[in-house]
MMTF fields as JSON, N, C-alpha, C and O atoms, coordinates in Angstrom:
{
  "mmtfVersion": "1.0.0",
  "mmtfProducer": "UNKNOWN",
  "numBonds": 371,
  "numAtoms": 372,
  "numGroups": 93,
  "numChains": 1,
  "numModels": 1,
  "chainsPerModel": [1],
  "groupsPerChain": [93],
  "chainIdList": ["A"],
  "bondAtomList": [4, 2, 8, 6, 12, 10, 16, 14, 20, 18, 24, 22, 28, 26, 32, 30, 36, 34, 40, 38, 44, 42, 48, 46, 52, 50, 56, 54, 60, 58, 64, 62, 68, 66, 72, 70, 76, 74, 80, 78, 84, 82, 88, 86, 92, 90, 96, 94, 100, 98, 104, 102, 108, 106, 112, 110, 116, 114, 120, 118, 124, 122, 128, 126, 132, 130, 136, 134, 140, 138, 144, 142, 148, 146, 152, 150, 156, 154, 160, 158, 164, 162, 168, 166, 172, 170, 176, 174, 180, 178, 184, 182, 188, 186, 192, 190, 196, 194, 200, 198, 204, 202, 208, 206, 212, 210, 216, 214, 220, 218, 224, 222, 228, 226, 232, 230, 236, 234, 240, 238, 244, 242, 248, 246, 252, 250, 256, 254, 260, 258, 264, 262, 268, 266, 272, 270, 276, 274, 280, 278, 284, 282, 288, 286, 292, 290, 296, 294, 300, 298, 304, 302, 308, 306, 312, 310, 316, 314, 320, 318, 324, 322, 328, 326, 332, 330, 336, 334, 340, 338, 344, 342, 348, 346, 352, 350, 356, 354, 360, 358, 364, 362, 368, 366],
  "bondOrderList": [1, 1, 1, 1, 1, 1, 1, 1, 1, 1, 1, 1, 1, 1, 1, 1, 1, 1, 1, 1, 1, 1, 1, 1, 1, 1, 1, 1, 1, 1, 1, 1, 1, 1, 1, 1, 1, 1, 1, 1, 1, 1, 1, 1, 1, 1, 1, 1, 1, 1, 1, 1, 1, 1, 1, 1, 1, 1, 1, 1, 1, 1, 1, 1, 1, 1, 1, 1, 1, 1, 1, 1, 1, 1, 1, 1, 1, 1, 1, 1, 1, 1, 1, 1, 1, 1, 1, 1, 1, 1, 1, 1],
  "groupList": [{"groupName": "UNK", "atomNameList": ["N", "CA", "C", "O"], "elementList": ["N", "C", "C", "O"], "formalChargeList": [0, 0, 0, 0], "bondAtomList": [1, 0, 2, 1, 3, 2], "bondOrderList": [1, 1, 2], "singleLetterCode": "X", "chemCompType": "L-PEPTIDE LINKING"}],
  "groupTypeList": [0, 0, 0, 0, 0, 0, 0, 0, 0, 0, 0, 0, 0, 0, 0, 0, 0, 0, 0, 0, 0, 0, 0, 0, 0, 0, 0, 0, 0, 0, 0, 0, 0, 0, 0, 0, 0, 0, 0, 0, 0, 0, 0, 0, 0, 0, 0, 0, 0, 0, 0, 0, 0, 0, 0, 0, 0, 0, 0, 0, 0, 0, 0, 0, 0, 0, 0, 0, 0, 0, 0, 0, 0, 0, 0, 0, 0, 0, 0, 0, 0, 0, 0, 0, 0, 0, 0, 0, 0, 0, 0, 0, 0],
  "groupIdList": [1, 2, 3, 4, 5, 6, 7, 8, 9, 10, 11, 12, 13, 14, 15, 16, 17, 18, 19, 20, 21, 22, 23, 24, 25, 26, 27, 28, 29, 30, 31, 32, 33, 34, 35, 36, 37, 38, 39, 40, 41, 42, 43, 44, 45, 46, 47, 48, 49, 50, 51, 52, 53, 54, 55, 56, 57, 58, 59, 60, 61, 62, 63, 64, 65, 66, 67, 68, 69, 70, 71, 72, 73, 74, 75, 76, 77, 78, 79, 80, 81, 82, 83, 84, 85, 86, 87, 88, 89, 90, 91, 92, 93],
  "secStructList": [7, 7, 7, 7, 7, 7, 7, 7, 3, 3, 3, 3, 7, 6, 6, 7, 7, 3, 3, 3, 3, 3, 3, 3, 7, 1, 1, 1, 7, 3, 3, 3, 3, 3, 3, 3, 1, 1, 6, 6, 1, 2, 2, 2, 2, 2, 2, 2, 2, 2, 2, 2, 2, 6, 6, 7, 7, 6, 6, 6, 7, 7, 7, 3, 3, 3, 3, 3, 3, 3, 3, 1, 1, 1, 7, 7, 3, 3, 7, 6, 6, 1, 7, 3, 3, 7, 7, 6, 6, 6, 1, 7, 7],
  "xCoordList": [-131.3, -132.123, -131.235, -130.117, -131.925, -130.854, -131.262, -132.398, -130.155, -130.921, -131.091, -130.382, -131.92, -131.967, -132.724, -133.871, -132.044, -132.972, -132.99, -131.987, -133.815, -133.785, -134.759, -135.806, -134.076, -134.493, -135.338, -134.637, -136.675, -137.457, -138.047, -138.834, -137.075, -136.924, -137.885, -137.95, -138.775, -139.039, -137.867, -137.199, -137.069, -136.1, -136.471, -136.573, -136.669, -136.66, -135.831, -135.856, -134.648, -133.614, -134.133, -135.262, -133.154, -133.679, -133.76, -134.312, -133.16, -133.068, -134.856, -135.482, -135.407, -137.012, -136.315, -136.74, -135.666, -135.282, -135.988, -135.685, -136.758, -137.908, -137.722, -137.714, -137.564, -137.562, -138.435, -138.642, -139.475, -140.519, -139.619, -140.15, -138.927, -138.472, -136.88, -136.391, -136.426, -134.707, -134.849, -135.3, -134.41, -134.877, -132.791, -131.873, -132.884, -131.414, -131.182, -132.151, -129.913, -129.385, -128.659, -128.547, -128.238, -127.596, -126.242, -125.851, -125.584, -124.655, -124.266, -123.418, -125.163, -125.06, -125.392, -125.635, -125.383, -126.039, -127.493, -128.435, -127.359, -129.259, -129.411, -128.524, -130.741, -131.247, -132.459, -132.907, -132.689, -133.578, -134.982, -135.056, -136.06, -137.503, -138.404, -138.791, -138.432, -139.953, -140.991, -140.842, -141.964, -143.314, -144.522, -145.139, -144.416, -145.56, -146.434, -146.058, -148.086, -148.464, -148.57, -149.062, -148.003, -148.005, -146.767, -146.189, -146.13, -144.885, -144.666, -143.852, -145.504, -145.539, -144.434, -144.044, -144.226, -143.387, -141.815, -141.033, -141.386, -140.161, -138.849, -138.011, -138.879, -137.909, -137.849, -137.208, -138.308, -138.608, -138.22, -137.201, -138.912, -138.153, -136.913, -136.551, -136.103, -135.061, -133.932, -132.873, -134.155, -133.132, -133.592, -133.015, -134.644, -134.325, -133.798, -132.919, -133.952, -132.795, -131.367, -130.629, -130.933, -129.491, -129.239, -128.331, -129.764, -129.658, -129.285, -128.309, -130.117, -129.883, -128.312, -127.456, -128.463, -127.006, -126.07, -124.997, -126.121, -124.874, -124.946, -123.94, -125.536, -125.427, -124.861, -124.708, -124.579, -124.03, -123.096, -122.424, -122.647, -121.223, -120.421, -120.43, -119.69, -119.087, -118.505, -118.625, -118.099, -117.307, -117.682, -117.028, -119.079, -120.117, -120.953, -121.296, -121.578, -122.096, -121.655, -120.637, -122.439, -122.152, -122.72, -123.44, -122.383, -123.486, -124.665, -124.51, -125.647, -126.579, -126.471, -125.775, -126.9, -126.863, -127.898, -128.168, -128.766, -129.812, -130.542, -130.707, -131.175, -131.633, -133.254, -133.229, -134.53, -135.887, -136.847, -136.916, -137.523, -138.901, -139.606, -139.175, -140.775, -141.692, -142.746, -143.27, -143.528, -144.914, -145.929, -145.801, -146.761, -148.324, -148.469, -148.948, -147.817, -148.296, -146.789, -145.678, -147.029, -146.204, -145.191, -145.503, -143.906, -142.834, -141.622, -141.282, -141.159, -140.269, -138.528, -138.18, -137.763, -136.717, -135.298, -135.493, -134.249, -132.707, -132.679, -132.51, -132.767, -132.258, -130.962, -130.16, -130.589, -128.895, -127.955, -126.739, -128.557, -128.599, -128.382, -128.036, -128.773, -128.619, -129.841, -129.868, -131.008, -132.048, -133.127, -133.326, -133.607, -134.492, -135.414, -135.466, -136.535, -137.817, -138.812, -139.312, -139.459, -140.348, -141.527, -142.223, -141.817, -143.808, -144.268, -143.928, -145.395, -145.329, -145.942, -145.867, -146.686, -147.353, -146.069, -146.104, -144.944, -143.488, -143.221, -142.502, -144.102, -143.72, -144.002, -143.398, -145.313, -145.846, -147.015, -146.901, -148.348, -149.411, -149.266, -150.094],
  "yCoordList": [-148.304, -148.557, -148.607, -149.122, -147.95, -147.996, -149.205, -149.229, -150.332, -150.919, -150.478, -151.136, -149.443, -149.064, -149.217, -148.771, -150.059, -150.713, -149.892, -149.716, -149.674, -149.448, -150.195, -150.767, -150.045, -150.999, -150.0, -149.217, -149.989, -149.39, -150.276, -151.221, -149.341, -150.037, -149.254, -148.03, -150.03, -149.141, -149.147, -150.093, -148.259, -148.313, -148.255, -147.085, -149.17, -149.3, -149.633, -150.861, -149.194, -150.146, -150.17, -149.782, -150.735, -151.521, -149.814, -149.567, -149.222, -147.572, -147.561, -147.208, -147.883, -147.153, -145.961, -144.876, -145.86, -144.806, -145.199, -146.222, -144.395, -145.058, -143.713, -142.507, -144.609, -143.68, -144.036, -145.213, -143.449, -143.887, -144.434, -145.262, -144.263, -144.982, -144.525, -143.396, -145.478, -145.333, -146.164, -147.277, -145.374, -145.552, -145.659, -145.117, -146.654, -147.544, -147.504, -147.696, -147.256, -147.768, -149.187, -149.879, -149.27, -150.967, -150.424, -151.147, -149.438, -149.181, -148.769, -148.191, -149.295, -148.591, -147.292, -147.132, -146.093, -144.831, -144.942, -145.537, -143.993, -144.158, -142.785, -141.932, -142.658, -141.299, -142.251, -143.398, -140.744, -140.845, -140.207, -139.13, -140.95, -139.788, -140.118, -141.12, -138.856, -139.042, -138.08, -137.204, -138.552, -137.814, -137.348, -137.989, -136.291, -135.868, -134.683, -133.972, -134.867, -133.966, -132.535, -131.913, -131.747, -130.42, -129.94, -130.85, -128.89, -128.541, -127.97, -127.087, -128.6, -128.543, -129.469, -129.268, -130.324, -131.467, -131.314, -132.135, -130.45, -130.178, -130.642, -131.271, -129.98, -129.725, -130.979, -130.748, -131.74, -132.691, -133.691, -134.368, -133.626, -134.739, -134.641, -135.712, -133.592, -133.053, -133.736, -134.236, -133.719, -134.181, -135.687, -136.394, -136.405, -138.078, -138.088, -138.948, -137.411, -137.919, -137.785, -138.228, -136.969, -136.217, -137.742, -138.537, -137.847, -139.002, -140.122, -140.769, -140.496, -141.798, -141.866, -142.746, -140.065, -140.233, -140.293, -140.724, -139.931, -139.424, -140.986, -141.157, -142.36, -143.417, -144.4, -145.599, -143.87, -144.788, -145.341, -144.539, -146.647, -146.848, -147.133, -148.158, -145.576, -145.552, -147.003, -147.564, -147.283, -148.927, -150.206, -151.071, -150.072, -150.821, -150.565, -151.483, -149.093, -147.901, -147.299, -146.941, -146.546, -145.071, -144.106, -144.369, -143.186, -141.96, -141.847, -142.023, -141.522, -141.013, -139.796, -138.859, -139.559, -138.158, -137.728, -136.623, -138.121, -136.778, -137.371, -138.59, -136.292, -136.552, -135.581, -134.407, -136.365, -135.009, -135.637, -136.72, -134.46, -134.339, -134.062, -133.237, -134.878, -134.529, -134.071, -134.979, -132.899, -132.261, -132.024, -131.949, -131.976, -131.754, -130.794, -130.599, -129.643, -128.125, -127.255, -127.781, -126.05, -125.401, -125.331, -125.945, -124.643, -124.555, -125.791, -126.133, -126.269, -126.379, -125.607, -124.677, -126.134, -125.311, -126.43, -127.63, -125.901, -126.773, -126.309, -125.108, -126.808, -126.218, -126.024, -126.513, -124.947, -124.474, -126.243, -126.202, -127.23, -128.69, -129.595, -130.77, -128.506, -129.606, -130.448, -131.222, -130.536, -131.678, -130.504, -129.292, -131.772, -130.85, -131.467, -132.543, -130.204, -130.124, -130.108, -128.986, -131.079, -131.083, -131.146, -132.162, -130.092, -130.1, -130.857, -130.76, -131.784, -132.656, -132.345, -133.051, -130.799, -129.732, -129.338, -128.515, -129.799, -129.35, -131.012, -131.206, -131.987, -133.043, -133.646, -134.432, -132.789, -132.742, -133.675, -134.685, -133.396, -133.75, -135.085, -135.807],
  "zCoordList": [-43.545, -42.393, -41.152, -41.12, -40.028, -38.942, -37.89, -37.416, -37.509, -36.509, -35.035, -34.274, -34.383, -33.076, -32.192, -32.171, -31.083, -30.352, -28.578, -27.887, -28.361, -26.915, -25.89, -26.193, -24.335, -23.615, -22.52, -21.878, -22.296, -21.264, -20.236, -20.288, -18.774, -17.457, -16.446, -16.559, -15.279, -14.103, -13.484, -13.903, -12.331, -11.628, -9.902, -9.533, -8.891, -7.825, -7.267, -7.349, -6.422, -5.331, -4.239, -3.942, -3.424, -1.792, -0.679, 0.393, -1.35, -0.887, -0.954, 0.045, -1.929, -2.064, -2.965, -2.567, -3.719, -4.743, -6.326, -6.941, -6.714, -7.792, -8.637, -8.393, -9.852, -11.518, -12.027, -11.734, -13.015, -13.836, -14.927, -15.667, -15.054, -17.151, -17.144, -17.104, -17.185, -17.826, -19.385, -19.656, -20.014, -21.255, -21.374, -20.758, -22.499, -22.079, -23.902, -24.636, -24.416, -26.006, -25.665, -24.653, -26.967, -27.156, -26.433, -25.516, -26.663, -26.304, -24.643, -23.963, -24.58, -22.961, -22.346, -21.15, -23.534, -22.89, -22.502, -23.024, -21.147, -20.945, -20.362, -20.324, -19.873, -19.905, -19.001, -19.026, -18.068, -16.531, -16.94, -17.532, -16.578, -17.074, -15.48, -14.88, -15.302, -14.018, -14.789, -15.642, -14.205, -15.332, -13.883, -13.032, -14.151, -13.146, -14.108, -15.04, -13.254, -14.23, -14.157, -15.099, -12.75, -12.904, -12.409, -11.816, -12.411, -11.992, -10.495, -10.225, -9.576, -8.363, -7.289, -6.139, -8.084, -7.953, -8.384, -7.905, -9.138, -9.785, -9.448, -10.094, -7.765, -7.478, -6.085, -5.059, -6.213, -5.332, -6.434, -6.57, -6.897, -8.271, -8.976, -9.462, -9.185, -9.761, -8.375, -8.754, -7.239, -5.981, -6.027, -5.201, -6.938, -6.67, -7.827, -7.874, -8.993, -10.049, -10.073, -10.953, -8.771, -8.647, -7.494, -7.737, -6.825, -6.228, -6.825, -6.445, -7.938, -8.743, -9.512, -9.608, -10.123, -10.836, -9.927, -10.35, -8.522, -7.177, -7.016, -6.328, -7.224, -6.637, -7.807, -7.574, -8.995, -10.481, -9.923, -9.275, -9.868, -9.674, -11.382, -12.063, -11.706, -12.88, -13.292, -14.381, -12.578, -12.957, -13.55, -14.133, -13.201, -13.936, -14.822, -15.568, -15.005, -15.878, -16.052, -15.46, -17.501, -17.787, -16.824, -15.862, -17.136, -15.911, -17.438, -18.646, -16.692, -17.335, -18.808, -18.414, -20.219, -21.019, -20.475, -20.945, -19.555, -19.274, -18.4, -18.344, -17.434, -16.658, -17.01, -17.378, -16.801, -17.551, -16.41, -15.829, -16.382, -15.664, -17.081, -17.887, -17.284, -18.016, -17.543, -16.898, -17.494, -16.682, -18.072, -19.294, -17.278, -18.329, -18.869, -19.986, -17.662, -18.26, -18.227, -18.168, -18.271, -18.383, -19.464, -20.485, -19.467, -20.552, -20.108, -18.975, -21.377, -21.531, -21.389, -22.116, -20.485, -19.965, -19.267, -19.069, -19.044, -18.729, -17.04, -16.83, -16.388, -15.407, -15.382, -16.177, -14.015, -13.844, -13.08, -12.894, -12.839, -12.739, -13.535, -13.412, -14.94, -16.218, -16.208, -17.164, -15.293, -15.502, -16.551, -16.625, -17.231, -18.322, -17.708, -17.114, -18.043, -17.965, -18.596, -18.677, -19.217, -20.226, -20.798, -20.813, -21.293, -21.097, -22.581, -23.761, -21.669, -22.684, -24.228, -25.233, -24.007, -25.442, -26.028, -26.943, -25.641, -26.587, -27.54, -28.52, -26.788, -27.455, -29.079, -29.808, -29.214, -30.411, -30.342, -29.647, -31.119, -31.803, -31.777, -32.332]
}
């Protein structure tokens, strides 16, 4: 049995810089999620998550393993950014 625990955060600072879900391990790795429901939003959202990681102070954190937009529709794909994009019909049933 594995014990794995994770910690799910809203993220707001005094900036007004807002993440839907940092989804956090015991170990300290975490990973960035904004969720919108059509891909109209992409690339507007892809520059507040580059933001959040451009503001980590390494010294106290890790940097982020991933940074994702989750959308309603469309395909699943990596941007040339490295932020993934994820439709949530790739998520499964």
């Amino acid at each position: 049995m594995c014990n794995f625990q994770l910690r799910f955060i809203y993220y707001r600072d005094s900036n007004k810089l807002e993440v839907d879900a940092i989804v956090e391990k015991h170990n300290g790795d975490w990973a960035a999620f904004e969720i919108k429901l059509g891909t109209g939003m992409i690339e507007e959202t892809a520059q507040n998550l580059q933001k959040l990681a451009n503001n980590i102070n390494t010294l106290k954190t890790k940097p982020p393993q991933s940074l994702n937009i989750i959308v309603g529709t469309g395909i699943s794909y990596t941007r040339p950014d490295g932020i993934n994009v994820i439709s949530v019909g790739s998520l499964g049933k």
